[in-house]
N, C-alpha and C positions, 0 to 999 in steps of 0.2 A: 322517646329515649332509645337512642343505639347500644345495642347489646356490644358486649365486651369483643364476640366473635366479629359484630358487624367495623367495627371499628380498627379491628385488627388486619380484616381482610382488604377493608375499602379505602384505608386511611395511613396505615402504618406499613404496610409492606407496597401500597405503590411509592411512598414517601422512600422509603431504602433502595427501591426499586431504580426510582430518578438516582439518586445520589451512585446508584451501579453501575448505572446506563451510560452514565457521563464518565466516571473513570474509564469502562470499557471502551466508548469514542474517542478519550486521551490517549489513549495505551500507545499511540503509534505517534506519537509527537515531538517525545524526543530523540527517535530514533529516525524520522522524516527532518527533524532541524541541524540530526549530525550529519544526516544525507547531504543536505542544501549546501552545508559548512564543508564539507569534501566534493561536492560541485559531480556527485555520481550517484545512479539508484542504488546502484550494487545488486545486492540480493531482495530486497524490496519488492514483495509484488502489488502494486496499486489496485488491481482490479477491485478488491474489496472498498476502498471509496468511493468507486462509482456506484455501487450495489449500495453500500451505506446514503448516498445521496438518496439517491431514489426511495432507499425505506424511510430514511427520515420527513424526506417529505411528505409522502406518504403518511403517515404516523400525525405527523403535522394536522395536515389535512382533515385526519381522521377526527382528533382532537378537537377542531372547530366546531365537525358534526356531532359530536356527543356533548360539547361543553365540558370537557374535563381535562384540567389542566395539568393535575399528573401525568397525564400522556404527554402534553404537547410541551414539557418540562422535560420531560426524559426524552424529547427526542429535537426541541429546537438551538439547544446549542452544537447538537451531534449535528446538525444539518448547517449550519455555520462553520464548524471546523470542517465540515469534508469539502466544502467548497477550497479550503484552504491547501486540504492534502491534495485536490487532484490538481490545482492551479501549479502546487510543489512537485505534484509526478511528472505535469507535462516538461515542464521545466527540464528538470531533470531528464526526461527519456531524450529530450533536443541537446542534451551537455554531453549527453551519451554518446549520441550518433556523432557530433560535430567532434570529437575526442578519438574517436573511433576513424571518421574519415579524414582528421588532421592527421596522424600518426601512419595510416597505412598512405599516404600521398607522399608525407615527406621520405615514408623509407625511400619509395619508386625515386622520388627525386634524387636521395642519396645514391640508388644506387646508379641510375641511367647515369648521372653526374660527376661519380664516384672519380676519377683523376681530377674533375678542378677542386675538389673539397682539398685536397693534399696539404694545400700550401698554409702556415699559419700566418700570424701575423708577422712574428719576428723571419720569417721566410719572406713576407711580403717586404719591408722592410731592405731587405738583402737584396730582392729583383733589381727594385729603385735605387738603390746606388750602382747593383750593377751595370745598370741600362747609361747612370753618368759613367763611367770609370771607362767603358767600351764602346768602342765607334763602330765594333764590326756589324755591316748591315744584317748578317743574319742570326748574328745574336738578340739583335733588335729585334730582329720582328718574331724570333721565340720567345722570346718576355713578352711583346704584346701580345701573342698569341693566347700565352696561358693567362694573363690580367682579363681578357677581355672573356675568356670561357669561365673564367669565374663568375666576373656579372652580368656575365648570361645567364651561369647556376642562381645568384642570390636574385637575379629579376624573375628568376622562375621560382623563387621560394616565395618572392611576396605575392607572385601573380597568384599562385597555387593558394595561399590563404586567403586570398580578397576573391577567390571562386568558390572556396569555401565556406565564408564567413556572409557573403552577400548573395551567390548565383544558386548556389545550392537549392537541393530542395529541406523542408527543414519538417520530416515524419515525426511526431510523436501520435501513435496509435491507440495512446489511451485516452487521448481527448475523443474519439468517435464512440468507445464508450461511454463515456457522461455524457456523451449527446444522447446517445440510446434512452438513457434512463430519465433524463431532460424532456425530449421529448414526448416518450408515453405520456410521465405526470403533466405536461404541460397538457393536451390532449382530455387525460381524464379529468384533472378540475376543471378544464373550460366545457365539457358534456356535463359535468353536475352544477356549474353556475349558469350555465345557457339554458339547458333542457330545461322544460315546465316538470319537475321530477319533486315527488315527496319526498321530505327527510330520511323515511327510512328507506326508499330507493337508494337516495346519493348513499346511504352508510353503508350498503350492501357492496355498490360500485366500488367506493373506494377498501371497503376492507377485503373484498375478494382482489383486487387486483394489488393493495401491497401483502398479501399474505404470497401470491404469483410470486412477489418481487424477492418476500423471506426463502420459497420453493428454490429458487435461483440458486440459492445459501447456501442449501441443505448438503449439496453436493461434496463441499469440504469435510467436516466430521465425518460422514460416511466414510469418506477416501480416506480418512485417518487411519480410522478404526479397521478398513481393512487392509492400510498398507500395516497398520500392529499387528494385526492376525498374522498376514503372511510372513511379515519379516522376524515374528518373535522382539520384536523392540520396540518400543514406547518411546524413542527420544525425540520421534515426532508430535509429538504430545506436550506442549508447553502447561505445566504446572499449574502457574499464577493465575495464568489466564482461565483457563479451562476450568477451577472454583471460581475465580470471579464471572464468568459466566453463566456458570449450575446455579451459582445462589443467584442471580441476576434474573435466570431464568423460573427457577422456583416461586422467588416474590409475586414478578407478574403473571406467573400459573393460577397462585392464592386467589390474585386483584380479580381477573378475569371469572374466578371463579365464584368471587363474592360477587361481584356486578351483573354475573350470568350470561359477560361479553365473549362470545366466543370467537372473534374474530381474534381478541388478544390469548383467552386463555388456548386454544388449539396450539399457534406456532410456539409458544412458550413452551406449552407442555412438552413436547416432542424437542423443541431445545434442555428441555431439562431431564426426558428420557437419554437422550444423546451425550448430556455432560456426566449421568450417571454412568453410562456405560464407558467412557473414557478413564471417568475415577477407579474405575474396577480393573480394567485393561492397565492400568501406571502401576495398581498394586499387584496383581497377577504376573505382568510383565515387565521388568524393568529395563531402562533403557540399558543398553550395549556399556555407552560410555561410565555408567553408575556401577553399573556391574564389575568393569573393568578394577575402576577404581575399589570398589567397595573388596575384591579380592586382593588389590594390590594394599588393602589396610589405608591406605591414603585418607579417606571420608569414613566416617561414623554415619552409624544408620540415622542419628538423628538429625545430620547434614543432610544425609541422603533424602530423607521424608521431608525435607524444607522445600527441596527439586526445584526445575523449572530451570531451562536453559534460559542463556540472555541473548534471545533473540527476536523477533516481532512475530504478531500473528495476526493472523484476519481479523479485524477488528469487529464486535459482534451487530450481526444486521437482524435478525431473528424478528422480531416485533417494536410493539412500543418501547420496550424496554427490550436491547437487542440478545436474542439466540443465537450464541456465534461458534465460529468453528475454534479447537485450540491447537489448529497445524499450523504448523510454524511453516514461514513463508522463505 
């Protein structure tokens, strides 16, 4: 018979755990489909689903080797969507570039060009009857002059997009990340299905190196919390995210702690020390903009404690159930 504690720890907070995990892998989805929908990254930084791939496989993985499907819940549709997001980054970083090298081509064209563009249509129009109305040969051949330096300029606008469109070279640099993180995991499971290795060798392998992969992580909260410190502002601090993270991270601190799995309770914990100190840092320090506002009468405090700008954030890679950062990208 399971005790009320055993049941709370090993049952009921990795169950809320999943269901956190999975909003927090959502969080960037409708802000990646309004991306796709305006055909730009903008402000967007993908690196976090490369990182998200890698943990979740990972995680995956891990789940196999222990049989516990809580884990491999909380972390197989996160590893389904992120295939999705980086397939939508690369996209995007090549819509980027080609928008970029369309725009600075055609100025050049306009301007090297810049006297044939002159003429419009109803001018065009005006050449051609003037060319019948006049016999004199060198009026003729200044009408043909300028006709023909025009479709000169418009064969050089289409040559100039058909070098773009097809000759070009076409960089999206965040696909060599996901390869990065592609190939380790491809690597480490084939060393723990090859090798002649005991179970709890592979559990060691795989849980030290995606815990490596949460390290990776770590980097953003930190930089939060000290770009708060220094700047005196919090409005790099996304709200929403940053509790849904803390409780996210506290559940699988509990699971791990009931199960005595420390591969999961260690990066949790330390994602839940970190979301702690953020929640202390929003109340101590508030953001600039709030502030503003909150002297200008504008918002009520208890608009102000709802918080949370509407913008995207790293989406959480922490563990099984992910430790994420809540600076906003």
């Amino acid at each position: 018979m399971l005790s009320t504690s055993e049941i709370v720890l090993e049952y009921v907070c990795p169950l809320l755990g999943c269901i956190a995990a999975n909003l927090m892998f959502a969080a960037p989805f409708k802000d990646v489909r309004r991306a796709v929908s305006r055909g730009t990254l903008g402000i967007l930084n993908p690196t976090p689903w490369a990182v998200m791939t890698g943990n979740c496989c990972g995680w995956v993985a891990y789940s196999y080797l222990i049989q516990n499907q809580f884990v491999f819940w909380a972390n197989a549709p996160g590893f389904i969507l992120s295939v999705w997001l980086n397939m939508a980054a690369v996209k995007l970083q090549y819509s980027d570039r080609m928008s970029t090298a369309m725009r600075s081509s055609f100025v050049q064209l306009l301007d090297s060009n810049r006297r044939s563009f002159v003429m419009r249509p109803s001018e065009q129009v005006a050449l051609d009857s003037e060319v019948e109305k006049r016999n004199n040969e060198d009026d003729d051949k200044r009408i043909y002059n300028q006709l023909n330096a025009t479709t000169q300029s418009f064969e050089g606008l289409r040559k100039m997009a058909f070098d773009i469109a097809v000759l070009s070279e076409a960089p999206a640099p965040h696909e060599k990340v996901v390869m990065v993180f592609v190939t380790i995991w491809v690597a480490v499971i084939s060393m723990i299905c090859f090798l002649n290795l005991e179970n709890r060798q592979r559990e060691l392998i795989v849980g030290i190196t995606v815990n490596i992969n949460v390290c990776l992580f770590y980097g953003a909260p930190l930089s939060t919390i000290f770009e708060v410190l220094k700047k005196s502002d919090s409005t790099s601090i996304h709200r929403r995210t940053m509790a849904m993270n803390t409780t996210n991270a506290c559940f699988w601190t509990a699971f791990g702690l009931g199960t005595k799995d420390y591969f999961i309770l260690v990066p949790n914990g330390i994602g839940a020390v970190l979301g702690f100190v953020q929640m202390i840092l929003c109340v101590v320090i508030p953001s600039e903009e709030r502030r503003q506002l909150e002297e200008a009468g504008v918002v009520t405090d208890l608009e102000l404690s709802a918080g949370g700008m509407n913008d995207v954030d790293n989406v959480g890679l922490g563990s099984s159930c992910p430790t994420a950062s809540s600076k906003s990208q």
